[in-house]
C-alpha positions in Angstrom: -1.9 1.7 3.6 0.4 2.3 6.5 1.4 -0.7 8.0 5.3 -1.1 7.9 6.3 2.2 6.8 7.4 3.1 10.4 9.5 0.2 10.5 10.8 1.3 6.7 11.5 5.0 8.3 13.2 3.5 11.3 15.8 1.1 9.0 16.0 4.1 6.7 16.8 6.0 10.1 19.8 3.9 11.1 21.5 4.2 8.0 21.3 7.9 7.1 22.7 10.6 9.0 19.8 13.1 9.8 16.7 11.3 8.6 14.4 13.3 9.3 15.5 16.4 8.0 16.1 14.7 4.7 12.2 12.9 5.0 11.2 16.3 5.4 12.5 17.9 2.1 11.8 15.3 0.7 8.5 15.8 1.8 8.0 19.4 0.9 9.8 18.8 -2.2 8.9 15.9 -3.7 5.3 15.8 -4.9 5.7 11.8 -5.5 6.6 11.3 -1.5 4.8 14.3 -0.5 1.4 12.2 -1.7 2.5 8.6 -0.4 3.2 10.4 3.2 -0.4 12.1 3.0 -1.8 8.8 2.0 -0.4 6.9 4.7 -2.0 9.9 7.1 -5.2 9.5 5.8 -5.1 5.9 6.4 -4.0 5.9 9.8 -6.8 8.5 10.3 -9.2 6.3 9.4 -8.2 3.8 11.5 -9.6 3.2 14.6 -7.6 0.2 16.9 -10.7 -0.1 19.6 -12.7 -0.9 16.3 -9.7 -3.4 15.4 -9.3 -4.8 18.6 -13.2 -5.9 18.3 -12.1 -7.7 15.0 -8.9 -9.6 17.0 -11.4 -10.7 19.4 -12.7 -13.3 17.4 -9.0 -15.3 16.5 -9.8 -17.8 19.2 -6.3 -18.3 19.9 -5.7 -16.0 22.4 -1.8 -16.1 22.3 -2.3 -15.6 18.4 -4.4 -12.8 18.9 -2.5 -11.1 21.7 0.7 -11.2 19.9 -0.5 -10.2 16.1 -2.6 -7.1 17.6 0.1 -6.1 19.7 2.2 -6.1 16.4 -0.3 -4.4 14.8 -0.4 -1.3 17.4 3.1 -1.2 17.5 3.1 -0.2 14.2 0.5 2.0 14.3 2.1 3.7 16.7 5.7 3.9 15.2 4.2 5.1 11.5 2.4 7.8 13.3 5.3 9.2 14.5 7.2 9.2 11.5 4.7 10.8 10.0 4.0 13.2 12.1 7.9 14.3 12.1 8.2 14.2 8.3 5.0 16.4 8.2 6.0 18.5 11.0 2.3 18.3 12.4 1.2 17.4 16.3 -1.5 15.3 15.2 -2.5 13.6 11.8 -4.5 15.5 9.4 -3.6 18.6 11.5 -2.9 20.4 7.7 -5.9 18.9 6.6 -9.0 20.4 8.7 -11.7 19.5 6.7 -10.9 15.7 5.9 -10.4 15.4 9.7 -13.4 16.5 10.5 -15.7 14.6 7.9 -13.6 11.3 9.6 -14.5 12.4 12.8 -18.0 12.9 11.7 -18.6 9.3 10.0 -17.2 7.3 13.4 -20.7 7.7 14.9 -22.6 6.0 11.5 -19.6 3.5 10.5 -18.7 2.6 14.2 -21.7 0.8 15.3 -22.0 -0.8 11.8 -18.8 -2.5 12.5 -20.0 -3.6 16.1 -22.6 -4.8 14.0 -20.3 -6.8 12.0 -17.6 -8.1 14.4 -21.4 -9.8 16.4 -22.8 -11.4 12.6 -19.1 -12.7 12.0 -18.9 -14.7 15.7 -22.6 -16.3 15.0 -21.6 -17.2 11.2 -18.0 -18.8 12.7 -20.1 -20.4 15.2 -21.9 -22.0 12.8 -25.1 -20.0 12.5 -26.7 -20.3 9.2 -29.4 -17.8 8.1 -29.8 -15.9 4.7 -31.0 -12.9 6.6 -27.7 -13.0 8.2 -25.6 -13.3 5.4 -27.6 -10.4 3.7 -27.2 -8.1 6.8 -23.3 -8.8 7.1 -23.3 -8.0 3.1 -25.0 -4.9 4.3 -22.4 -4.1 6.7 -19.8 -4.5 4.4 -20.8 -2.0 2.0 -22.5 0.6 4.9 -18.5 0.2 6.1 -17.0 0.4 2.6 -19.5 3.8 1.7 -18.4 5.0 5.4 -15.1 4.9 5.1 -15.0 5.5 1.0 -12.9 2.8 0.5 -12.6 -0.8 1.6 -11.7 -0.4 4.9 
């Protein structure tokens, strides 16, 4: 949902003269980019990089792994900005109160599900085969996907 749209802003960026005050009327007046921003901000605010960085830890290749995640939270980081400037908000979902809270409430239920996960997906890689497994790591799939209301 977000990844590469702080690298669109940033070309955008170098070949407009004031970006960002153009993002932002764009933003307050076009409905069409007023929703993709928002939904870019929702996804970031779902997204939790100590959660991801659990998930990178089983590429086995750590130069792989270093380098992609690294790429990864540079992003993040970068799309966040822009996002935050277009919106003209401190922190994401700062216009939103309620949807920030009911994320903030689900990280306790959806968090240790996925701790749950990133463990069932190194014994399955390792070769571990057990239909209790396969049905629990099912489990956690859809526990994340009803978390989160979407796929993750």
């Amino acid at each position: 949902a977000w990844f590469g749209v702080g690298a669109a802003f940033d070309a955008y960026a170098k070949e407009h003269p004031r970006p960002e005050e153009h993002l932002r009327v764009m933003f307050r007046e076009f409905r069409l980019f007023n929703d993709l921003i928002s939904n870019v901000e929702i996804g970031m605010a779902k997204a939790d990089l100590a959660i991801a960085r659990l998930y990178a830890e089983l590429v086995p290749d750590e130069v792989l792994r270093d380098r992609v995640f690294t790429m990864i939270a540079e992003e993040f980081e970068r799309t966040r900005a822009w996002v935050l400037r277009v919106s003209e908000q401190s922190e994401l979902l700062e216009n939103s109160p309620v949807l920030a809270r009911s994320i903030r409430l689900r990280n306790p239920y959806v968090d240790p599900l996925s701790r749950i996960q990133v463990e069932l997906l190194r014994r399955k890689r390792a070769g571990e085969k057990d239909a209790v497994m396969d049905y629990a790591l099912a489990s956690t799939i859809n526990g994340i996907s009803a978390g989160l209301r979407n796929t993750g």
